[in-house]
MARKELUM-79162 format. One record per atom (N, C-alpha, C, CB): x, y, z; residue in one letter. Coordinates in steps of 0.2 Angstrom, whole numbers, plus 5000, padded with zeros to 4 digits. Glycine has a CB too. Layout:
# MARKELUM-79162
XYZA...
END
This chain:
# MARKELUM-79162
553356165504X553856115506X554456145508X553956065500X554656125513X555356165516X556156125512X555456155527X556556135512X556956115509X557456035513X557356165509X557456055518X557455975520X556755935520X557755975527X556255925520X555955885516X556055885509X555255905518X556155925506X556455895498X557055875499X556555965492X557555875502X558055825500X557955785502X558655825500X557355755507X557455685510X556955645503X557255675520X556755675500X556355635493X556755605489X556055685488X556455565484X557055535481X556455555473X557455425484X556955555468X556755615461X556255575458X557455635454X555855645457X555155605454X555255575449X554655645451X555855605444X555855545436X555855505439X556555545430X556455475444X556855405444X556055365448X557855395449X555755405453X555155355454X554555355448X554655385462X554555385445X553955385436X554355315432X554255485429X554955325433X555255275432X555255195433X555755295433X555155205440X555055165444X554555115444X555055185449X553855155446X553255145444X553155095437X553055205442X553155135431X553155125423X553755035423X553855215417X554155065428X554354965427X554154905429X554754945428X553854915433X553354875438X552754895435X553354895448X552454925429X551754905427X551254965431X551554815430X551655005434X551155025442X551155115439X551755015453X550255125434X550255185433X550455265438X549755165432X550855285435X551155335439X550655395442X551755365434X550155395447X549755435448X550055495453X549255395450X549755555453X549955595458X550355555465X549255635460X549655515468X549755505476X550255445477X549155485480X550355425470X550955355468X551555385471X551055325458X551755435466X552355465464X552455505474X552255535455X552055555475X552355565483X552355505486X551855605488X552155455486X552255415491X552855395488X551655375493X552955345485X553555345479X554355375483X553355395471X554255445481X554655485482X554855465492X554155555480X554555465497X554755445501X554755395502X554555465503X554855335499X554855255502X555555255498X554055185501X555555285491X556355275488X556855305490X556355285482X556755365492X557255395495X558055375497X557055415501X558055325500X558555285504X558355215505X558555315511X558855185503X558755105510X558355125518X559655065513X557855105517X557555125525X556955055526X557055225526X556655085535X556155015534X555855065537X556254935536X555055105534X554455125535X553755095536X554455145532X553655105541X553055085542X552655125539X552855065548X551855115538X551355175536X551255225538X550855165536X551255245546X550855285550X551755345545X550655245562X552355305546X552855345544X552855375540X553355335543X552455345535X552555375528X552155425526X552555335522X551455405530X550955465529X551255525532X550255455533X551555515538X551655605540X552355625536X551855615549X552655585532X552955595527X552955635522X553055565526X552355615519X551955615513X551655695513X551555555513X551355685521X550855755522X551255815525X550255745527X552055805526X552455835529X552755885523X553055795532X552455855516X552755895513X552055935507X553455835509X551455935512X551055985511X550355965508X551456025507X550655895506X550155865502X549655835506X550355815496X548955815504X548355785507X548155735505X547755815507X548255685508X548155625505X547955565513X548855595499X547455535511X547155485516X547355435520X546655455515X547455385525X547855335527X547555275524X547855325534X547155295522X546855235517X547155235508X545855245517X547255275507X547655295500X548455235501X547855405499X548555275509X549355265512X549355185509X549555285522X548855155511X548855085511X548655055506X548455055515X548355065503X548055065496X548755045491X547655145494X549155115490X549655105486X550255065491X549855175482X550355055495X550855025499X550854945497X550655035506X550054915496X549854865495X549954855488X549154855498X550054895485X550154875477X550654875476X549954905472X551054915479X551854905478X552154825479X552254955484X551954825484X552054755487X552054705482X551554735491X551554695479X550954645476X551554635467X549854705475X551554725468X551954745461X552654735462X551854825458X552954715468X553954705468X554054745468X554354665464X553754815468X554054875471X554454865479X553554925471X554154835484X554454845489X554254775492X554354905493X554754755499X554554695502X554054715509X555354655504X553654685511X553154705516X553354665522X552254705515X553754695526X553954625532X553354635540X555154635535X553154585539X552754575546X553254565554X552254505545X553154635558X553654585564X553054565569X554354645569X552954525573X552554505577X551854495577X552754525580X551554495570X550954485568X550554545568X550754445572X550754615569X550354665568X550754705566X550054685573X551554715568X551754795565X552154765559X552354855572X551954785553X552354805545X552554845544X552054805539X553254835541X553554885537X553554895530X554154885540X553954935526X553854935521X554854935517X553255005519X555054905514X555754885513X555954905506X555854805514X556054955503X556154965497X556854925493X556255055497X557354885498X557754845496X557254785493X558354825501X557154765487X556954695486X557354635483X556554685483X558054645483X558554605483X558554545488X559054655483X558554495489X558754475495X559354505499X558854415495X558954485506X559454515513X558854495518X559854615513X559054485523X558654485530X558954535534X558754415534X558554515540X558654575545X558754575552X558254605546X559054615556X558954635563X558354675564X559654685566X558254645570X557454705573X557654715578X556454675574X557754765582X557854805585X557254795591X557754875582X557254765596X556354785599X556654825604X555754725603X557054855605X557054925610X556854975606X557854935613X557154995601X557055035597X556555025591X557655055595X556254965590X555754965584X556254975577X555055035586X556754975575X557254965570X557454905567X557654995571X557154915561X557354855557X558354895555X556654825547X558754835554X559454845549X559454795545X560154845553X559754815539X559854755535X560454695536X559954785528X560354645534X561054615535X561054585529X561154575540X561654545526X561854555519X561554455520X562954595518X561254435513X560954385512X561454335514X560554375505X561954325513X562554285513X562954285518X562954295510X562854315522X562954335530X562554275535X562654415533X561954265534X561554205534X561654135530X560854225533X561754095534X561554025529X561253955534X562354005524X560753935529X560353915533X560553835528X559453945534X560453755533X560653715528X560253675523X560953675532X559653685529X559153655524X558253685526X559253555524X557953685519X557353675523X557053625520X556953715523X556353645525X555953595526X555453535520X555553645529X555253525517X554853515511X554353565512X554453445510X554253595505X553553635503X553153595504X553453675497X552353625508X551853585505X551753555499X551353615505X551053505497X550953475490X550753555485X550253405492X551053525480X550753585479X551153655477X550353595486X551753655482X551953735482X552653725482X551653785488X552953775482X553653785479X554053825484X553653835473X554553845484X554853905490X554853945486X555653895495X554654015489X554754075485X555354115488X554054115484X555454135495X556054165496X556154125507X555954275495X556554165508X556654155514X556754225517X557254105516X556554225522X556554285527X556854295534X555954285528X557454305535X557554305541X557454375545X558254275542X557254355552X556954415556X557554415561X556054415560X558054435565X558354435572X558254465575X558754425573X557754435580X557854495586X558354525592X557454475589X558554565593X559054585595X558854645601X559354605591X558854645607X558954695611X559454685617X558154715613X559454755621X559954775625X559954725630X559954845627X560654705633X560654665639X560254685644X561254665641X
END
């Protein structure tokens, strides 16, 4: 592993840590992957984190990639935002906030929850509740 791929990791305790609080046994391919999706506020998709992951020497499968990505998820480790019905990212903020999408450049940015306000919504179905709100904006160049 070269040294800039280690500083762009974020420290194994604090992702063991991480893990252990969300319930999410700390396994080898947990903790790399971990390591790169906590790093930083960022928005990764999978194909990123694998060459991430394998950038830093280790072998692990795109099917693993997904595997723990989806349990993070599941576990409130990270938010999984869909843009346009096929391309996900992965959002280690799970705080509320929404976002800019970029479609020139394929970049999500955050924007701060309270920056948005919406007045009202809709009725939930029978049955169900609101669990969060999501805002996506799309933005590109004139």
């Amino acid at each position: 592993m070269n040294i800039a791929t280690e500083q762009s990791l974020a420290p194994k305790q604090r992702v063991i840590e991480l893990l252990e609080a969300h319930g999410v046994t700390a396994t080898q391919q947990r903790i790399e992957v971990g390591q790169v999706l906590f790093a930083r506020p960022q928005h990764l998709s999978a194909d990123q984190i694998l060459d991430r992951v394998l950038a830093t020497g280790t072998s692990v499968s795109k099917a693993t990639i997904y595997n723990t990505l989806n349990l993070f998820s599941r576990t409130g480790l990270v938010r999984t935002l869909t843009i346009d019905g096929d391309r996900q990212f992965y959002d280690p903020t799970t705080t509320p906030h929404h976002h800019f999408y970029d479609v020139d450049s394929g970049e999500l940015t955050d924007i701060p929850a309270d920056a948005v306000v919406l007045q009202t919504l809709p009725d939930a179905p029978s049955g169900k509740v609101h669990e969060r709100v999501d805002v996506i904006i799309r933005v590109r160049k004139p």
